[in-house]
C-alpha positions as CSV (number, residue, x, y, z in Angstrom):
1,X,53.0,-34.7,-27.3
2,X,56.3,-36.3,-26.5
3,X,57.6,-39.6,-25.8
4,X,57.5,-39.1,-22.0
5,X,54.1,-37.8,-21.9
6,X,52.7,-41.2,-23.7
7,X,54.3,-43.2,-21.3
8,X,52.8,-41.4,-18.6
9,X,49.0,-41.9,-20.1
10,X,50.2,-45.3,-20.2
11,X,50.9,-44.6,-16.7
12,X,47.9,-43.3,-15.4
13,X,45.8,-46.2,-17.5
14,X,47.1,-49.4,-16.0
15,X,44.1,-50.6,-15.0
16,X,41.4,-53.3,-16.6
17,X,38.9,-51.5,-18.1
18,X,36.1,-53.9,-20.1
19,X,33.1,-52.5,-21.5
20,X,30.3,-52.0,-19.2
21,X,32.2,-51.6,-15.9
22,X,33.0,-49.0,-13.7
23,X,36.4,-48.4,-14.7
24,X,36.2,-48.2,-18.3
25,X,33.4,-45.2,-17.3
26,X,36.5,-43.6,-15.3
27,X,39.1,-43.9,-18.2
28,X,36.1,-42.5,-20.5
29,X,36.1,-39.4,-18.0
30,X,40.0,-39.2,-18.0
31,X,40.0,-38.9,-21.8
32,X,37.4,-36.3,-21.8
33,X,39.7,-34.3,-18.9
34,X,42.4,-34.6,-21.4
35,X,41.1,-33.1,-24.2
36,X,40.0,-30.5,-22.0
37,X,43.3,-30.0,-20.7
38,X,44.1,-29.3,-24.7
39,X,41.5,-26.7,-24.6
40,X,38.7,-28.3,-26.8
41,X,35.4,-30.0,-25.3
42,X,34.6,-33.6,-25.8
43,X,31.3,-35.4,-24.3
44,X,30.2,-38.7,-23.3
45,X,27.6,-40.5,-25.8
46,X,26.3,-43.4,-23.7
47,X,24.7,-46.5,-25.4
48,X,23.3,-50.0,-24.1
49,X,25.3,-53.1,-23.5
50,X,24.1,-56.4,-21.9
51,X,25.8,-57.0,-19.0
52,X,26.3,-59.7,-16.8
53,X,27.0,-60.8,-13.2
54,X,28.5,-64.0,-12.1
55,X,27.0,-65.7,-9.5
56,X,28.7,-69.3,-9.6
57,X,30.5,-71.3,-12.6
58,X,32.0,-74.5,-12.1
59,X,33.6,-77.2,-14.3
60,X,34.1,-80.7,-12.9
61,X,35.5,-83.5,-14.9
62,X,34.6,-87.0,-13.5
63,X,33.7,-85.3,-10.6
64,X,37.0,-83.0,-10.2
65,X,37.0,-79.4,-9.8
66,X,38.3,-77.7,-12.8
67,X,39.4,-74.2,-12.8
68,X,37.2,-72.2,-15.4
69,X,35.3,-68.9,-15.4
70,X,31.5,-68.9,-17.0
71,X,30.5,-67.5,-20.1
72,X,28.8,-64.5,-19.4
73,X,25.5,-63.7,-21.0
74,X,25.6,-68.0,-21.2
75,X,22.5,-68.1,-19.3
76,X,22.4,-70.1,-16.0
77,X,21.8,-73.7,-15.1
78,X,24.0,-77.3,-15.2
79,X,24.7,-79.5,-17.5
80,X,26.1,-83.3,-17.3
81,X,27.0,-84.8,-20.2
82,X,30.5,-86.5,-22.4
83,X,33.5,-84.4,-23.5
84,X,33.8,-84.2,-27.0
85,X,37.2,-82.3,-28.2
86,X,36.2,-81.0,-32.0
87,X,39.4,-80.6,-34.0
88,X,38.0,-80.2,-37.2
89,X,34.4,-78.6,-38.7
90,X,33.6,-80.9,-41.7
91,X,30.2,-83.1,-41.4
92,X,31.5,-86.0,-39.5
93,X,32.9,-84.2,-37.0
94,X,30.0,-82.4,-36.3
95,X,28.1,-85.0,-36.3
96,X,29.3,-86.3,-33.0
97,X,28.6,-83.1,-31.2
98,X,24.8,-84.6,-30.5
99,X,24.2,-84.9,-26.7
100,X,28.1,-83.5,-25.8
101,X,30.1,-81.0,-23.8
102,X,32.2,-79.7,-27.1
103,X,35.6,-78.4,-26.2
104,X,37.0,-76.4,-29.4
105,X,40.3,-74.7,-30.2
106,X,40.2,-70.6,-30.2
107,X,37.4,-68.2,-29.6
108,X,33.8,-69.4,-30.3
109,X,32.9,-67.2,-33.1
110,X,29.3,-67.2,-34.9
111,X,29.7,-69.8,-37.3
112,X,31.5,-72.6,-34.8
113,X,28.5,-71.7,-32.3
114,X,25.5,-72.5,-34.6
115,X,27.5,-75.3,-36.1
116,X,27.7,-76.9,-32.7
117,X,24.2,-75.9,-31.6
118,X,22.8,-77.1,-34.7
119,X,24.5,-80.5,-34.2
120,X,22.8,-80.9,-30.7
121,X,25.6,-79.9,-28.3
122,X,24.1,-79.4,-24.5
123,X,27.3,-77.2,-23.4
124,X,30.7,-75.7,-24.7
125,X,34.2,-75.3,-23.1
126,X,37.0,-73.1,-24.6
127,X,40.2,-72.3,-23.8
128,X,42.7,-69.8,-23.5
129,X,46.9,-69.2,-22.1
130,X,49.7,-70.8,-23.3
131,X,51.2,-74.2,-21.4
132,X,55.0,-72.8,-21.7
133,X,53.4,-70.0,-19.6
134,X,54.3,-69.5,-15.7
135,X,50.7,-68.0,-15.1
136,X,47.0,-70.1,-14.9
137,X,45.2,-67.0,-16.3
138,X,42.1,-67.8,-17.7
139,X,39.9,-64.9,-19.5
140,X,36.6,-63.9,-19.1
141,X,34.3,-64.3,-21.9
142,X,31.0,-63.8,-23.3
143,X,28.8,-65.4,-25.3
144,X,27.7,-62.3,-27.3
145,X,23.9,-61.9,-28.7
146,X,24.9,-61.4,-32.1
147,X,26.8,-65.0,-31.7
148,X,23.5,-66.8,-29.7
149,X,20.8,-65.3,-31.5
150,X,19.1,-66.1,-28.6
151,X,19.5,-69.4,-27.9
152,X,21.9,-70.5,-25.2
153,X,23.6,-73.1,-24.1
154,X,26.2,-73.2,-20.7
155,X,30.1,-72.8,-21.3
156,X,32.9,-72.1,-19.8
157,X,36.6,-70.8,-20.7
158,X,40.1,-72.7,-19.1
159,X,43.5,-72.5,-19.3
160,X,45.4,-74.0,-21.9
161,X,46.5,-76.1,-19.5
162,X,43.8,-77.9,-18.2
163,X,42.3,-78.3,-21.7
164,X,45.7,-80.0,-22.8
165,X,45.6,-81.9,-19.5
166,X,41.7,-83.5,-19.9
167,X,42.8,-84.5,-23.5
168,X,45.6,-86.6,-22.2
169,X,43.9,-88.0,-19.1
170,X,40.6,-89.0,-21.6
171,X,38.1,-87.1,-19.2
172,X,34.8,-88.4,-19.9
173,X,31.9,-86.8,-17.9
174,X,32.1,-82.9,-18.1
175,X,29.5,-81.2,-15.6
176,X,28.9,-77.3,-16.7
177,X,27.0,-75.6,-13.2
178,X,26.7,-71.5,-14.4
179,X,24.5,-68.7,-12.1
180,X,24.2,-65.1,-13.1
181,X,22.1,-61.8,-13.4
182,X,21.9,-60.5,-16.7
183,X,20.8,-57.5,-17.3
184,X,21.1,-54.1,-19.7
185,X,23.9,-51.8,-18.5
186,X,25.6,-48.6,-20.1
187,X,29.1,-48.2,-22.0
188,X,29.9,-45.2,-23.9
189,X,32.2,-43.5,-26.3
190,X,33.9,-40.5,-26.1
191,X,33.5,-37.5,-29.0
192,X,35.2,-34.4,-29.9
193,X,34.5,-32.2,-32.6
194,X,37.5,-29.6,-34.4
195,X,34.8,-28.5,-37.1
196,X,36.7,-27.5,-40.1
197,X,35.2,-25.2,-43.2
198,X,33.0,-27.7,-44.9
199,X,29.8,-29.8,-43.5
200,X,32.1,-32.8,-45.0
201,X,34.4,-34.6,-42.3
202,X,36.6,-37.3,-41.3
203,X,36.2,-39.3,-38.8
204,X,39.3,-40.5,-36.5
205,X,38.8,-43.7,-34.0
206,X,40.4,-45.8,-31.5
207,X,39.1,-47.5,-28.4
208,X,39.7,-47.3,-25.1
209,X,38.4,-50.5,-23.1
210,X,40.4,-53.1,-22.2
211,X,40.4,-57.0,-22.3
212,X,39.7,-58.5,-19.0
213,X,43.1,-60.1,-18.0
214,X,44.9,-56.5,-19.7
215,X,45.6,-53.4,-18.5
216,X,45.7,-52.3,-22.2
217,X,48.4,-50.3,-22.7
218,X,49.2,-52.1,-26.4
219,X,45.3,-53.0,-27.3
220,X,44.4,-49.7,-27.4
221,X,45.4,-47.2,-24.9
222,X,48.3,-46.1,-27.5
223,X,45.4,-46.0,-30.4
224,X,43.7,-43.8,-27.5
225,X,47.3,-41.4,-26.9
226,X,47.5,-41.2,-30.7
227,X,44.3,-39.8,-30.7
228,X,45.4,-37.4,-27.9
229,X,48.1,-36.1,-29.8
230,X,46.3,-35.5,-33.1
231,X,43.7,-33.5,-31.2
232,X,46.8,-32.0,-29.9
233,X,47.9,-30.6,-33.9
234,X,44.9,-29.5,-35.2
235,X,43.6,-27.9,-32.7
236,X,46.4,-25.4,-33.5
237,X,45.9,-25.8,-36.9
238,X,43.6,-24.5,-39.5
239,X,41.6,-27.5,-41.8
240,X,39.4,-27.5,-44.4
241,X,37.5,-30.8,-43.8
242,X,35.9,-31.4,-40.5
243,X,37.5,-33.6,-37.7
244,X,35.9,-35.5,-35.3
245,X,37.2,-38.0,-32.8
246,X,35.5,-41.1,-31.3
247,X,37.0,-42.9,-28.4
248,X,34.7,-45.8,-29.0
249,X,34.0,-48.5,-25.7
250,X,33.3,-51.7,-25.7
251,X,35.3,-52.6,-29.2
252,X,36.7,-55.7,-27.3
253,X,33.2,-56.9,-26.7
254,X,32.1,-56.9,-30.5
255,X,32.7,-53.3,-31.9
256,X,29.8,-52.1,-29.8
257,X,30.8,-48.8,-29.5
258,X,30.9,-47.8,-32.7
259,X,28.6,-49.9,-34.3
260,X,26.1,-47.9,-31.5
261,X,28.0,-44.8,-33.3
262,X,27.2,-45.5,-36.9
263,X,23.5,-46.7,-35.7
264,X,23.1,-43.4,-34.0
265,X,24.2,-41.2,-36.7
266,X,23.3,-42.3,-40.0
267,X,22.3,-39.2,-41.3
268,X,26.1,-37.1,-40.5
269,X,27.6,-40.0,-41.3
270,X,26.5,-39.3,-45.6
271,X,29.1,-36.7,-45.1
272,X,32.2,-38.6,-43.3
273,X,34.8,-39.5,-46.5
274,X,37.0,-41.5,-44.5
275,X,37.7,-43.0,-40.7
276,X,41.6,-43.2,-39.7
277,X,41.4,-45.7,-37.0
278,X,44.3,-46.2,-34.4
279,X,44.3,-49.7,-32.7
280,X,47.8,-50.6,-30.8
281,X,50.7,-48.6,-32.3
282,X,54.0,-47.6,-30.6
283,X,55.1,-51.2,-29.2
284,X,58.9,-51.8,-28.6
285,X,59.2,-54.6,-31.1
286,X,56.9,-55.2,-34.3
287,X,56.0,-53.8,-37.9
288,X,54.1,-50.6,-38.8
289,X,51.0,-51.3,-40.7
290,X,48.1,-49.9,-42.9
291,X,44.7,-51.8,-43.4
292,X,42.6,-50.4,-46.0
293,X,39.2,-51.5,-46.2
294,X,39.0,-49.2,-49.2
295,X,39.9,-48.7,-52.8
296,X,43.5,-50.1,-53.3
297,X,44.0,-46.8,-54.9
298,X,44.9,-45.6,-51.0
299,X,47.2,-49.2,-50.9
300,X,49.2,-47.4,-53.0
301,X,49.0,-43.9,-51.8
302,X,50.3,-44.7,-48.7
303,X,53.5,-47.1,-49.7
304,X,54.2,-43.6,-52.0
305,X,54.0,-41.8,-48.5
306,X,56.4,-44.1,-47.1
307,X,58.7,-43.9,-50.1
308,X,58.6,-40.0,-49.8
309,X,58.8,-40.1,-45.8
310,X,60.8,-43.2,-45.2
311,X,58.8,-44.6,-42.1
312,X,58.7,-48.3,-43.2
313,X,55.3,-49.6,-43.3
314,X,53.6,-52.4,-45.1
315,X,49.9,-51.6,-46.4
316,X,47.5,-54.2,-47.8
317,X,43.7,-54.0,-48.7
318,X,41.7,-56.1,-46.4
319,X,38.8,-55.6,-42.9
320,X,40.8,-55.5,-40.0
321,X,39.3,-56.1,-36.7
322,X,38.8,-53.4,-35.4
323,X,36.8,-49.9,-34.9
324,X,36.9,-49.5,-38.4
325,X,34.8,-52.0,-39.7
326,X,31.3,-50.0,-38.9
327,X,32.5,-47.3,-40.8
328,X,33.5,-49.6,-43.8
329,X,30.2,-51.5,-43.5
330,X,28.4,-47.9,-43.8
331,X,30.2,-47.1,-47.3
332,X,33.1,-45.2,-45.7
333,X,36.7,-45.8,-46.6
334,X,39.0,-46.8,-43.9
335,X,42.1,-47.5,-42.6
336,X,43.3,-48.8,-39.5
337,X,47.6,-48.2,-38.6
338,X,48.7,-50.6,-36.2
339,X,52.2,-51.7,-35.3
340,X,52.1,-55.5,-34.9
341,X,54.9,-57.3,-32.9
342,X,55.7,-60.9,-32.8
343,X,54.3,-62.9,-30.5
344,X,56.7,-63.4,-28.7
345,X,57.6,-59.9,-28.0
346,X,54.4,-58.0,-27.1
347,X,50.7,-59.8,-26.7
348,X,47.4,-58.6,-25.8
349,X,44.2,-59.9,-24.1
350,X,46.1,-60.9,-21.4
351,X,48.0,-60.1,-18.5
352,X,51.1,-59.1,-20.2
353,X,49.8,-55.7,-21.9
354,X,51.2,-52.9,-20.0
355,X,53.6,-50.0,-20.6
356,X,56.3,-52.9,-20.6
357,X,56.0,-53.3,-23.9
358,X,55.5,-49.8,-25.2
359,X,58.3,-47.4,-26.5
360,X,57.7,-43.5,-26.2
361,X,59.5,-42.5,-29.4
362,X,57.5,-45.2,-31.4
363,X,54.6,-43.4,-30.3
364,X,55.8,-40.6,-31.9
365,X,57.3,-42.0,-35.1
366,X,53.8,-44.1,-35.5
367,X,51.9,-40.7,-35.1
368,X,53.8,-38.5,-36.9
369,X,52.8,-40.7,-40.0
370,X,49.2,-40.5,-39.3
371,X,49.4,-36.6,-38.7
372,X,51.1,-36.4,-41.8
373,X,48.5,-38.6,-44.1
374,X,45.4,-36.9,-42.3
375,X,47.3,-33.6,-42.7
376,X,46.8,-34.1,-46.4
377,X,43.3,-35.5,-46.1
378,X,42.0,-32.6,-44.0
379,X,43.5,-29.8,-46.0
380,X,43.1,-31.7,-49.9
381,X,40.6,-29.9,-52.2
382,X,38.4,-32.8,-52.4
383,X,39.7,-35.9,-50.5
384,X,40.8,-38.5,-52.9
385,X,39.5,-42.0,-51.5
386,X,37.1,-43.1,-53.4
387,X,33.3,-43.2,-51.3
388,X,32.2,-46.2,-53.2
389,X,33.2,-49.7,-51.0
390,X,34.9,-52.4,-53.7
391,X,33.0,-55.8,-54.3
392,X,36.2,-57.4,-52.5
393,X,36.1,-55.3,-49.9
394,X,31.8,-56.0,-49.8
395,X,32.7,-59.5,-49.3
396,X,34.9,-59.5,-47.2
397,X,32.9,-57.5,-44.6
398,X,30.0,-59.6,-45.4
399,X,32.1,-62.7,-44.2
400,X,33.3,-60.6,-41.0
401,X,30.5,-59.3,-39.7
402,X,29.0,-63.2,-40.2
403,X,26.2,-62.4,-43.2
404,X,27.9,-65.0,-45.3
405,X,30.6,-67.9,-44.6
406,X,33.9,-67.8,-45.9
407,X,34.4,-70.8,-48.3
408,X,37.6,-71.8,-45.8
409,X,36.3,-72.8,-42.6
């Protein structure tokens, strides 16, 4: 696969494609059409999501309309009650959340929502955009079940300019109105099999849904072309471990689709020995990466790779976000390549991810680094990573996927 054939899956992607909807069904299909356009047969594994439709969501502020989108899966209802701005998580500060619409900084993870909820907050605002920016976008969120656990309470997401702008002003009554249908809906991921001459097999991942601003050409249709391109190589070429590729849906909504993958085969999954997962490579700008949720043995097997092929990447041990972190929670080693850029130069989960911001040839240096390192994976006598999952590594998933709290909050 060449640079100009990337850019034109880039191309014939540009479109928002969450997990749930319509569309990212049609890009699931377009994949599938590829890989059958490469002579090898994928197929559609469908799993449930909870899905939402949004009926009405309003945010007024001493009675003044505020721009804002709903949280979906928030529940529906209204809610009057004081803004209360939290900038900081210790005891005090929580404290005062008792009886309060709480507007925090960043996305409302698991630990900030049961510390509010536990401190008596009726309602949540967040907020997203950046004030230097031209645009008003504000995304679409969810308040996802894992997060609730259940119980909900009405919120709503702004631009960073409006949150800035109630701050100043000292708004003091918040009103939260939300109306919606929830209900269970379908997302699915997208697998292909290149068996190889063992029952032992690696596992190869990126995901193809989209934020809901994005029409995800960085964050993760070039994971998704990556993929392409490696189905591409060794379908021509002969391997001793088995491959098997997983367009996963719905990562941006919690890693559903392959936590749905790792739920629904447990029993294969004893003989995966490691996952290489693709999540936004090939960008104009930025640095080449390797996370390895894994022995640091691989840390250092891959900065030898790069002395011996001269790509430039920096590797480090850690959980990256990503479709990855199933596989690592299951006892597989993984690693996730990436190609960050600055800020300032390429962003995601927003309106600015397109093709814009995407470079052919990177495409094809990034790749031609994964080929090579799975290359040697897939044809080693016995693959070298190490199956056990370090302590480090334990706790660090532990704190990720929420089953303990990181000592910094």
């Amino acid at each position: 696969m060449d640079a100009k054939e990337y850019m034109k899956i880039f191309e014939d992607t540009a479109y928002v494609r969450t997990g749930g909807s319509e569309a990212e069904r049609r890009c699931a299909d377009y994949l599938r059409e590829r890989c059958g356009k490469l002579g090898v047969s994928a197929v559609l594994e469908e799993f449930p999501v909870q899905m939402a439709d949004m009926r009405k969501a309003r945010l007024l502020a001493d009675g003044v309309e505020i721009p804002c989108r709903g949280y979906l899966c928030a529940g529906s209802g209204e809610v009057e009650a004081p803004l209360y701005y939290l900038t900081n998580t210790d005891p005090c500060s929580l404290s005062q959340c008792r009886g309060k619409i709480v507007m925090i900084d960043g996305y409302l993870g698991y630990w900030m929502y049961q510390d509010i909820l536990e401190n008596g907050a009726v309602g949540f605002v967040t907020y997203d955009g950046n004030v230097n920016y031209t645009d008003r976008d504000i995304d679409q969120r969810e308040l996802r079940s894992y997060v609730s656990k259940g119980k909900k309470i009405p919120g709503v997401n702004i631009n960073a300019r409006d949150a800035v702008e109630l701050i100043n002003e000292d708004a003091g009554i918040l009103k939260i109105i939300l109306e919606q249908e929830e209900y269970e809906g379908k997302s699915q991921n997208v697998v292909l099999d290149l068996p190889g001459e063992t029952e032992d097999f690696i596992i190869l991942t990126a995901h193809y849904d989209s934020a809901s601003l994005s029409q995800g050409a960085y964050d993760n249709m070039s994971g998704c072309a990556g993929l392409l391109a490696l189905v591409e190589h060794f379908s021509k070429m002969p391997h001793k471990y088995g491959l098997r590729f997983v367009w996963c849906g719905s990562e941006e909504r919690g890693l559903l689709g392959s936590k749905a993958y790792v739920a629904a085969h447990e029993e294969e999954l004893k003989n995966c020995v490691l996952n290489i997962n693709l999540d936004m490579i090939g960008c104009i700008m930025g640095k080449f990466i390797a996370c390895c949720t894994a022995e640091e043995q691989l840390v250092h097997y891959l900065t030898y790779m790069d002395g011996e092929l001269g790509v430039g990447i920096t590797v480090r041990q850690d959980v990256y976000s990503s479709d990855s972190t199933p596989f690592a929670d299951f006892g597989i080693p993984a690693v996730s390549f990436a190609r960050i850029a600055p800020s300032n130069t390429a962003s995601y989960h927003n309106s600015y991810d397109t093709a814009a911001v995407m470079k052919g040839e990177h495409m094809e240096k990034d790749v031609a680094f994964v080929t090579a390192f799975a290359s040697r994976m897939a044809n080693a006598v016995r693959c070298p990573v190490g199956r056990e999952m370090p302590d480090n590594m334990k706790e660090k998933l532990d704190i990720y996927l929420a089953r303990r709290r990181s000592a910094k909050k």
